[in-house]
N, C-alpha and C positions, 0 to 999 in steps of 0.2 A: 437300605439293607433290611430283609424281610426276618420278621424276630421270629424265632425258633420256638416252639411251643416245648414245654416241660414233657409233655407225656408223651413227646416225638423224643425223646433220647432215651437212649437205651444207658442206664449204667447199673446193668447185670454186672456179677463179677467173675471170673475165669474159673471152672471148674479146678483149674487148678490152687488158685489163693481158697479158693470151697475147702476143699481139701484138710487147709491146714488146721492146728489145735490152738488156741490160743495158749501163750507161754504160763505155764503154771508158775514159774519164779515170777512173772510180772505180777499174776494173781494174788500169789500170796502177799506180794510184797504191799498191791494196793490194801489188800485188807488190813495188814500192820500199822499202814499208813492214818486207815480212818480209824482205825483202836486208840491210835496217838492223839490224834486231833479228837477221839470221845475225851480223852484226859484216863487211858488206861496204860497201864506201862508197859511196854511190851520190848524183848528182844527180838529183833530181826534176824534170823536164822537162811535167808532165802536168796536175793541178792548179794552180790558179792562184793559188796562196799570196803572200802577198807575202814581202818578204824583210829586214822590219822587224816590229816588234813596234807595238801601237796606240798612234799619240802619248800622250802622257801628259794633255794638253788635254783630249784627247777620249776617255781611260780617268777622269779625274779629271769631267767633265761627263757623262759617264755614271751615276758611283758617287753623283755630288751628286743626280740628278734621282730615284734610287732613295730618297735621303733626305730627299729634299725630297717623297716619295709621289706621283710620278711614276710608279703602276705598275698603273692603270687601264685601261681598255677606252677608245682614242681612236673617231673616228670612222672610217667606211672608207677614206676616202683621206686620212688622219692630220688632225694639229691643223693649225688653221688659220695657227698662227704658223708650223710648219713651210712649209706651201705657200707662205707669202708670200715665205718667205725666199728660197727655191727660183724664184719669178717674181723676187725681184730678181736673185739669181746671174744669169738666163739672159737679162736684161735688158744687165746692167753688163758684164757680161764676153763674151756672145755676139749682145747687140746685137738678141733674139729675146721680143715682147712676149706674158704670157701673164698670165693674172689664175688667183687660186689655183683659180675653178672650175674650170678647164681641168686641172691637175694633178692624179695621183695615185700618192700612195707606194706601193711592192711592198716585199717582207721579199726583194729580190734580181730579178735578170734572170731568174732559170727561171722564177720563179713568176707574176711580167709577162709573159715572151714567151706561157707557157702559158695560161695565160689569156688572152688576145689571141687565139689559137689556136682554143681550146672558144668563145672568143663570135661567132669568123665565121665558123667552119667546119661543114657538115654531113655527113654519110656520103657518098661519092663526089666531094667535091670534091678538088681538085686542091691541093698548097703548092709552090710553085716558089722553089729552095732549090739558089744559087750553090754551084758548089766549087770549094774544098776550103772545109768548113764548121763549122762548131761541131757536137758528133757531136751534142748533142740536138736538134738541130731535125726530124732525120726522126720520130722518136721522137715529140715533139709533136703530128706532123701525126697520125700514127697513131692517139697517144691522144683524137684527136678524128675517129676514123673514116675522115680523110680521109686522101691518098693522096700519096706524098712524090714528086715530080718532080724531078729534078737536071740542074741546070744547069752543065756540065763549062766553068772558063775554061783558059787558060792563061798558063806563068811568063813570056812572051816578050810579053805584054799585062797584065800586073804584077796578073795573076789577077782582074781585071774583068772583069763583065759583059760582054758582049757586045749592044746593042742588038739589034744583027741577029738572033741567038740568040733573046732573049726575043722578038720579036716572031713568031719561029719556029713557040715552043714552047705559046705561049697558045693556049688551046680557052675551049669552053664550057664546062667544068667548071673553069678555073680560077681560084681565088679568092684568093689570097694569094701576094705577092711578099714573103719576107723578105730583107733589103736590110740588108747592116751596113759602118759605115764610122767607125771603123776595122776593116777584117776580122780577125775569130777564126777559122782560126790566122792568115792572113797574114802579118795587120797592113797591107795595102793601102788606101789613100785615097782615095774617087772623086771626081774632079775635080767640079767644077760646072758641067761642060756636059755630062760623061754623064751625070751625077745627072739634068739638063734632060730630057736625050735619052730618060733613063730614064721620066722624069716623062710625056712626050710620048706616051708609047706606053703605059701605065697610062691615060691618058685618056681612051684611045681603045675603053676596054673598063671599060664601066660598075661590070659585075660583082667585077674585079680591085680587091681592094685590094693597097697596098702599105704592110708594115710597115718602117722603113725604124731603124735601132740606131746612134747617135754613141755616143762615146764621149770624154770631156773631162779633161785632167790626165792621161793614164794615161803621156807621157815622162816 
């Protein structure tokens, strides 16, 4: 077999991974990290750690399902007893009727929103994307070619939307509203008549979707 010479391969990288910013939560967090290890104290304010170790419940239900050979290939949107449970939670407690096909599990939010991302978006579309924001969302858009739009609120309207705003800022290139509530960083609430208002004006434009991010238990 004839050996390949180093300066015979090419590992340029895709102008689109070029593209991207690297994560400023990761950033800061490495710097936090080597302030510790100088022996400086520091609070972590960046990552979003919790500030608890895993219940033992559910460190002990874990370690049992690895012994019980629970360590298989599930399906792509996980086991079915998983979904179901998941449709009863958001029945019992949020009142919201969904049957397991309607569900499906991610390994986390990057990996969901991103993907959500790559399946509607194509090169020159538009992500219209509130601030002050979770820093990957531009980054997203980008890795999907398309093109990050920001939507500036302010502290003096509890950092919401603005209806008037988006109905603004929508073109014919734009394809996705991400929409999160409770807001990262905020933590802002949208009431349910701008959620409405908000809803009113996405309908009115076929093209737009809106990805829209609850968040349950997190006080």
């Amino acid at each position: 077999m004839a050996a390949v010479r180093a300066e015979a391969v090419d590992t340029s990288i895709s102008p689109r991974v070029n593209s991207l910013r690297p994560s400023e939560t990761i950033a800061i967090t490495d710097q936090a990290t080597a302030l510790r290890l100088a022996g400086v104290p520091v609070i972590g304010l960046a990552a979003g750690e919790p500030d608890f170790d895993t219940p033992s419940a559910i460190a002990e239900a874990g370690m049992n399902a690895i012994r019980d050979g629970c360590t298989r290939y599930t399906p792509n949107a996980r086991t079915l007893e998983l979904r179901k449970a998941i449709c009863a939670k958001l029945q019992e407690e949020n009142g919201i009727p969904y049957s397991p096909d309607k569900v499906l599990v991610s390994n986390g939010a990057k990996q969901c929103i991103t993907q959500a991302v790559l399946a509607v978006c194509s090169p020159g579309d538009e992500v219209l994307i509130p601030a002050p924001y979770w820093v990957n969302y531009p980054e997203m858009a980008r890795l999907a070619d398309a093109t990050p739009v920001i939507l500036p609120t302010k502290i003096s309207e509890n950092f919401l939307l603005r209806p008037e705003l988006l109905a603004e800022k929508i073109n014919e290139k734009s394809r996705l509203l991400i929409l999160c509530s409770h807001s990262n960083p905020t933590g802002s609430v949208y009431p349910k008549k701008l959620i409405e208002e908000i809803a009113d004006i996405v309908k009115k434009h076929p093209r737009l979707l809106a990805f829209a991010m609850t968040g349950w238990h997190l006080g």
